[in-house]
C-alpha positions as MATLAB code, in Angstrom:
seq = 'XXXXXXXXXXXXXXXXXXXXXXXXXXXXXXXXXXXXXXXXXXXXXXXXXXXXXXXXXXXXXXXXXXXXXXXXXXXXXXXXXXXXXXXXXXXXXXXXXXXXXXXXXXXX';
ca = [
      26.106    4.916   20.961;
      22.932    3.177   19.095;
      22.929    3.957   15.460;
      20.174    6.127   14.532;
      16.907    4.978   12.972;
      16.224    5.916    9.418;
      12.387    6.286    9.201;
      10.360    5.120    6.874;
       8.581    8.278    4.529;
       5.860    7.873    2.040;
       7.082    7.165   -1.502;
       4.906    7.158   -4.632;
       3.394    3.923   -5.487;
       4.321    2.116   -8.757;
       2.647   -1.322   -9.125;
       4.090   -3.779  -11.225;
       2.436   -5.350  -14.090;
       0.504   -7.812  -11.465;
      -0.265   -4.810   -9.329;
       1.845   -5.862   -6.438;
       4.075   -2.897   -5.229;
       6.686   -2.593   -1.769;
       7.884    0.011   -0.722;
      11.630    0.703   -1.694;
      12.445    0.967    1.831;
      10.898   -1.916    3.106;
      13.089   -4.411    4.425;
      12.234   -8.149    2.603;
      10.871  -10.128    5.250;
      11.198  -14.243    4.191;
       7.823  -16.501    5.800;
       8.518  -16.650    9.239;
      10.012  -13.575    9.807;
       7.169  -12.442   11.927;
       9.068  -11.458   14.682;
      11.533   -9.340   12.834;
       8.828   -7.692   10.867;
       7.015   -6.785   14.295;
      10.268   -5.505   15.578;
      10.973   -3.171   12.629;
       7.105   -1.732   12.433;
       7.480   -1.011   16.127;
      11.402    0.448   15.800;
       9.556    2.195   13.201;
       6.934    3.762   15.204;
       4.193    2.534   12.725;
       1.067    1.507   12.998;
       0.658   -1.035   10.214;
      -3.433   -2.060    8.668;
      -3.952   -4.630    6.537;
      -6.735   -4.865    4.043;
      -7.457   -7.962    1.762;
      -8.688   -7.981   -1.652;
     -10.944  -10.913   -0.487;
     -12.875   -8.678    1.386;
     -12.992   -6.073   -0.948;
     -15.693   -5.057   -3.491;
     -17.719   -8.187   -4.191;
     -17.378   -7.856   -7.847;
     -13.530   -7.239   -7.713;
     -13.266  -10.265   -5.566;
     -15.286  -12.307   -7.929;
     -12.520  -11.488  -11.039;
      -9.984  -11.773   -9.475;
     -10.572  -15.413   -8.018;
     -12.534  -16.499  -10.731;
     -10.162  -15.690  -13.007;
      -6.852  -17.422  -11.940;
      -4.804  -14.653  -13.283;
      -2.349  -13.098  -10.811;
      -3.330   -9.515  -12.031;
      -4.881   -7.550   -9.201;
      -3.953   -4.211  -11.003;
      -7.546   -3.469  -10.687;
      -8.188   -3.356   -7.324;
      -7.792    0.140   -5.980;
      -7.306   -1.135   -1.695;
      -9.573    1.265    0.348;
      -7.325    3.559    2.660;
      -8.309    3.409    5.964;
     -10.315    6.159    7.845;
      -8.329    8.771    9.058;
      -4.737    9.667    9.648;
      -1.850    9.854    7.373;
      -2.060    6.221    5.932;
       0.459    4.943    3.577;
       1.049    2.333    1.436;
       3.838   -0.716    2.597;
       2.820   -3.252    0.364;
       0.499   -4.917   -1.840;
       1.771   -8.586   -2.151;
       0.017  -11.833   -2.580;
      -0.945  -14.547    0.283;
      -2.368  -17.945    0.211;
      -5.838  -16.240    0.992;
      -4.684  -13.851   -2.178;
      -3.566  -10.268   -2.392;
      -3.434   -7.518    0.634;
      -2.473   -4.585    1.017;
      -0.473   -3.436    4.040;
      -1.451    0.395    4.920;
       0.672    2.478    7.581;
       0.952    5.601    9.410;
       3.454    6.779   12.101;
       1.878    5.829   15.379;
       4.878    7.550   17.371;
       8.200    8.611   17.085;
      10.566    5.874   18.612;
];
């Protein structure tokens, strides 16, 4: 019999003094774990967004890359429209900090 599938719920976000946050039941996914990460949103049944800080308010953008610092505490990600979006992640990448939004797309 397949074990059953804990789901992932919403849990209160608490940034860290750089303003990256994960969520405490997100598995930690090494670089090139893409195809584990895809299997575990879709095990999930989440529909995962992602939303960049580069593309973010012009003048947030501008601080944050002008200013070297790894603080992104500031930036306040915009939630997608609609649904019952909730925060995975706000991590850095090479093209700087994103956030990863989701919602559950279907029960698996």
């Amino acid at each position: 019999m397949p074990e059953e599938v804990k789901l992932i719920q919403r849990s209160p976000v608490v940034r860290d003094e750089n303003g990256m946050f994960q969520h405490p039941d997100l598995p930690d996914f090494d670089e090139g774990d893409g195809d584990k990460c895809k299997a575990w949103i879709a095990e999930q049944g989440l529909q995962v967004t992602m939303v960049s800080l580069e593309y973010a308010d012009e003048a947030v953008a501008n601080r944050y890359f002008e200013s070297h610092d790894p603080d992104c505490s500031y930036w306040e990600p915009e939630r997608p429209f609609g649904g019952d979006w909730f925060c995975l992640a706000i991590h850095d990448t090479d093209d700087g900090p994103v956030c990863w939004w989701a919602r559950r797309e279907v029960t698996p």
